[in-house]
C-alpha positions as CSV (number, residue, x, y, z in Angstrom):
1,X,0.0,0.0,0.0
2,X,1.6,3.4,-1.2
3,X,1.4,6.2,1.9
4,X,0.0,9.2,0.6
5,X,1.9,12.4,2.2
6,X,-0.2,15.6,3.2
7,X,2.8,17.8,4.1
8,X,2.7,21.2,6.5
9,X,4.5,23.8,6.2
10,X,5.6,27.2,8.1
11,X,5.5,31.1,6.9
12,X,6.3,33.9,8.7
13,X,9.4,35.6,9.2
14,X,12.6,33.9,9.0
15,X,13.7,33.8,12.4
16,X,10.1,32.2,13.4
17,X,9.6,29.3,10.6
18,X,13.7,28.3,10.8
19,X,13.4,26.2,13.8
20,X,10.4,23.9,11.8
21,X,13.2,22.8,9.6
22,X,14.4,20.5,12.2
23,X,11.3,18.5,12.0
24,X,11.0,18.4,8.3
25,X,8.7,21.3,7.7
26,X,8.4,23.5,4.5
27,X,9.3,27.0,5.2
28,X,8.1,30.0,3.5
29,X,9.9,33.2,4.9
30,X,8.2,36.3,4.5
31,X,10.9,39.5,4.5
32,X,8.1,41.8,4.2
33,X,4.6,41.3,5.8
34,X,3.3,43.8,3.5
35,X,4.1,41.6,0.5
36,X,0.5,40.9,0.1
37,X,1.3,39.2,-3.9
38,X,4.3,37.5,-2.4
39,X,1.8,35.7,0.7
40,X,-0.3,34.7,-2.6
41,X,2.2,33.3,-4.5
42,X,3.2,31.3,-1.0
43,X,-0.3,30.6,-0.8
44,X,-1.2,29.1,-4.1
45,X,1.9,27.0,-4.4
46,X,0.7,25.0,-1.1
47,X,-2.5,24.4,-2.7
48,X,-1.0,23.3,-6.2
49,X,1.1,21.0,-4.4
50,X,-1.6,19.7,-1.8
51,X,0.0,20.9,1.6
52,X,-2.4,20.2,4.2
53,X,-1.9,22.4,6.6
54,X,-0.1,25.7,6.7
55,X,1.4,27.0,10.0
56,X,1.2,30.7,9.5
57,X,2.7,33.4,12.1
58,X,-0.4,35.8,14.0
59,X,0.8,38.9,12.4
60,X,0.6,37.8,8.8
61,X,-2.7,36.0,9.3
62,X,-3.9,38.7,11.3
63,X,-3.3,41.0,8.4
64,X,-4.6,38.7,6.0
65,X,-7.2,36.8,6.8
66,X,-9.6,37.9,4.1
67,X,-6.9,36.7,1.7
68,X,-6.3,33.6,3.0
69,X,-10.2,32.5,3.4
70,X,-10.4,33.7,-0.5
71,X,-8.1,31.2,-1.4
72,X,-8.4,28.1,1.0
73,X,-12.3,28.6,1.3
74,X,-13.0,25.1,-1.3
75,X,-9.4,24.0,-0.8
76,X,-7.5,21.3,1.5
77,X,-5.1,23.4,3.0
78,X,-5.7,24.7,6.3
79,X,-4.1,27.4,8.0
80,X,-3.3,27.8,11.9
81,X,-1.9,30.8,13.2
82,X,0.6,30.4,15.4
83,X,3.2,32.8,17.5
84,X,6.3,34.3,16.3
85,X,8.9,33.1,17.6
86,X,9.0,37.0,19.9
87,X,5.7,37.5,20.9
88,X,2.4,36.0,20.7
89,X,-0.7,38.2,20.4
90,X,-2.9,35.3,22.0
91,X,-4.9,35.4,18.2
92,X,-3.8,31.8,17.2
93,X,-5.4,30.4,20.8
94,X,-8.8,32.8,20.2
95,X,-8.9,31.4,16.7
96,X,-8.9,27.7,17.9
97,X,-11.0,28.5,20.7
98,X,-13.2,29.6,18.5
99,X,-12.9,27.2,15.7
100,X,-13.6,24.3,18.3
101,X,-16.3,25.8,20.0
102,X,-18.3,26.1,16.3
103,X,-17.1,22.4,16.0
104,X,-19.1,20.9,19.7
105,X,-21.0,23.7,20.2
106,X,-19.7,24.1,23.3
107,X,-16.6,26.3,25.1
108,X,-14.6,23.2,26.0
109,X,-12.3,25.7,27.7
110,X,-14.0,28.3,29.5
111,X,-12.8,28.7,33.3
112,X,-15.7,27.2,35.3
């Protein structure tokens, strides 16, 4: 049986998608997060090659969201922001609070 392969990748700035290297990860480096035409060059390339998910630093999906619905809404590829590797904005854990909640219908983690 041939394994079919679904692979991830990081973008962001360099310094915050170098360390996924070391676990085999795609990196897309992004030197200017106002490259909007550079992010959908990244973007389209995952989704002609069938990347499953995208690892995507807060700021850039932050800034664009719109963008990146537009072009993943009827694709495979699915995006989670995550922290740069200097900050976190606490976005990426609101956005998968949220995504789960819409998915049980229910805040599994609200403080009781």
């Amino acid at each position: 049986m041939q394994r079919r392969s679904h692979p991830v990748a990081a973008v962001g700035d360099y310094e915050s998608v170098l360390p996924f290297q070391a676990i085999g990860l795609k990196q897309y480096a992004i030197d200017d997060p106002n490259d909007e035409e550079g992010l959908r060059r990244i973007m389209l390339d995952m989704i002609n090659e069938k990347f499953a998910i995208c690892l995507m630093t807060e700021d850039l999906y932050q800034r664009y969201e719109q963008l990146i619905g537009e072009l993943t809404h009827d694709e495979a590829l699915n995006v989670i922001p995550i922290p740069t590797l200097k900050h976190s904005t606490g976005y990426g854990t609101l956005q998968i609070r949220n995504w789960v909640e819409r998915a049980v219908g229910i805040d599994i983690f609200a403080n009781k």
